[in-house]
C-alpha positions in Angstrom: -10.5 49.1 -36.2 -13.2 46.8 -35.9 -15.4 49.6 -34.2 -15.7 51.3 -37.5 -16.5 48.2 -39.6 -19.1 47.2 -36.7 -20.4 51.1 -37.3 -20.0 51.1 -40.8 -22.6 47.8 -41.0 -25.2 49.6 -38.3 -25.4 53.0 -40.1 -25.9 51.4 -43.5 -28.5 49.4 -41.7 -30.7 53.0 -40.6 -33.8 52.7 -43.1 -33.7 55.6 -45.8 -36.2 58.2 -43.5 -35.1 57.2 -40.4 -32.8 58.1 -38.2 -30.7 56.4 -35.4 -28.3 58.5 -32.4 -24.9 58.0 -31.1 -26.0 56.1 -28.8 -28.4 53.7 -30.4 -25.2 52.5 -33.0 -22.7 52.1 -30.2 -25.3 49.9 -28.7 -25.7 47.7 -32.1 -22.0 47.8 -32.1 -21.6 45.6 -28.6 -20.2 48.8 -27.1 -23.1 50.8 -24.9 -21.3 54.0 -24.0 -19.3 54.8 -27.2 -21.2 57.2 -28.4 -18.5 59.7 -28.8 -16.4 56.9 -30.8 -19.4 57.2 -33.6 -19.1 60.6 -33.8 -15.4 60.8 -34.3 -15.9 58.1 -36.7 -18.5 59.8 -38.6 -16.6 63.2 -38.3 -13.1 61.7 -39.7 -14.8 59.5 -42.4 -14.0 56.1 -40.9 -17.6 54.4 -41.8 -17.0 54.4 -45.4 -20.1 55.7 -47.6 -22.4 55.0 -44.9 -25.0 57.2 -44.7 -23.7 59.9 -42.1 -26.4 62.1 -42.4 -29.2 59.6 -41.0 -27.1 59.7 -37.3 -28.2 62.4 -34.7 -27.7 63.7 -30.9 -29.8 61.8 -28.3 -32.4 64.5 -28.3 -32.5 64.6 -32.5 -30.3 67.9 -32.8 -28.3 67.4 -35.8 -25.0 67.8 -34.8 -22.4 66.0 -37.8 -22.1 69.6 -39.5 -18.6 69.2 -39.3 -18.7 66.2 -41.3 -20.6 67.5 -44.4 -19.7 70.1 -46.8 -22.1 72.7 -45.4 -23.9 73.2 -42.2 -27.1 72.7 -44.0 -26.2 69.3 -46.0 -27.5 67.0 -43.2 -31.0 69.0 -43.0 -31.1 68.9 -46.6 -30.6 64.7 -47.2 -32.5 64.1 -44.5 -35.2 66.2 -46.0 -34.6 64.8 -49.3 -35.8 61.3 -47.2 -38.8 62.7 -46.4 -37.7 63.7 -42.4 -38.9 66.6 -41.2 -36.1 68.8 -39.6 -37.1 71.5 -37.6 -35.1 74.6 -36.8 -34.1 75.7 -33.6 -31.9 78.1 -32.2 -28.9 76.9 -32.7 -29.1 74.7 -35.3 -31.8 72.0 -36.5 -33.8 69.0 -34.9 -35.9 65.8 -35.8 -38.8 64.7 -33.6 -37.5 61.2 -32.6 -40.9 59.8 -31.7 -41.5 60.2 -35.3 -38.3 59.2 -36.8 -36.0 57.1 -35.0 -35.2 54.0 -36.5 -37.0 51.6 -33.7 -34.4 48.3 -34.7 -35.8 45.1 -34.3 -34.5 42.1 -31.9 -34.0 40.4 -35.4 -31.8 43.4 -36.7 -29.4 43.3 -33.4 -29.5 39.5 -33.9 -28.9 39.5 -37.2 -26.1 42.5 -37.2 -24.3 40.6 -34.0 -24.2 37.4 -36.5 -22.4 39.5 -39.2 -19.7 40.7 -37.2 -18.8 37.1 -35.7 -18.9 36.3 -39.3 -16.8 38.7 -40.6 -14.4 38.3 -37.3 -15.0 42.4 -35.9 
């Protein structure tokens, strides 16, 4: 679907050490409100090798355990990055004021002109 591909492009996009939510990529994908659609993607494997593990909940709680091998793994890669990932009861979190990917007009600009040129 040309969802994913639109998905696929954003995620790959996310700057290693930043991260971007739901939300955020469903926005850069022309569809504000999708957020669950990213998270299914991301969960089923339907970006590709995009980098899943840079993609969290709207108030940073890392939530794509299901879509890594462990329930760890995202913590780990995104500490890998250099993120800080706290824990919390429950599971873990990242302080978006720190680490959200804050995309540029040029990025959305640029990302909208890829997917008329790729026809998605």
């Amino acid at each position: 679907m040309d969802f994913y591909k639109r998905a696929s492009l954003v995620v790959n996009k996310i700057p290693r050490g930043k991260v971007a939510t739901y939300g955020q990529i469903a926005l850069l994908c022309g569809k504000p409100g999708n957020a669950r659609q990213v998270g299914y993607a991301l969960k089923w494997e339907r970006l590709g090798r995009a980098p899943a593990h840079r993609v969290v909940n709207s108030a940073g709680v890392l939530r794509g355990a299901l879509a890594f091998e462990t329930f760890d793994r995202q913590k780990w890669l995104l500490e890998k990055e250099g993120v800080e990932v706290a824990d919390i009861p429950g599971g873990f979190r990242v302080e978006l004021k720190r680490y959200r990917w804050e995309n540029t007009f040029e990025e959305a600009l640029w990302l909208k002109q890829e997917f008329d040129r790729l026809g998605i």
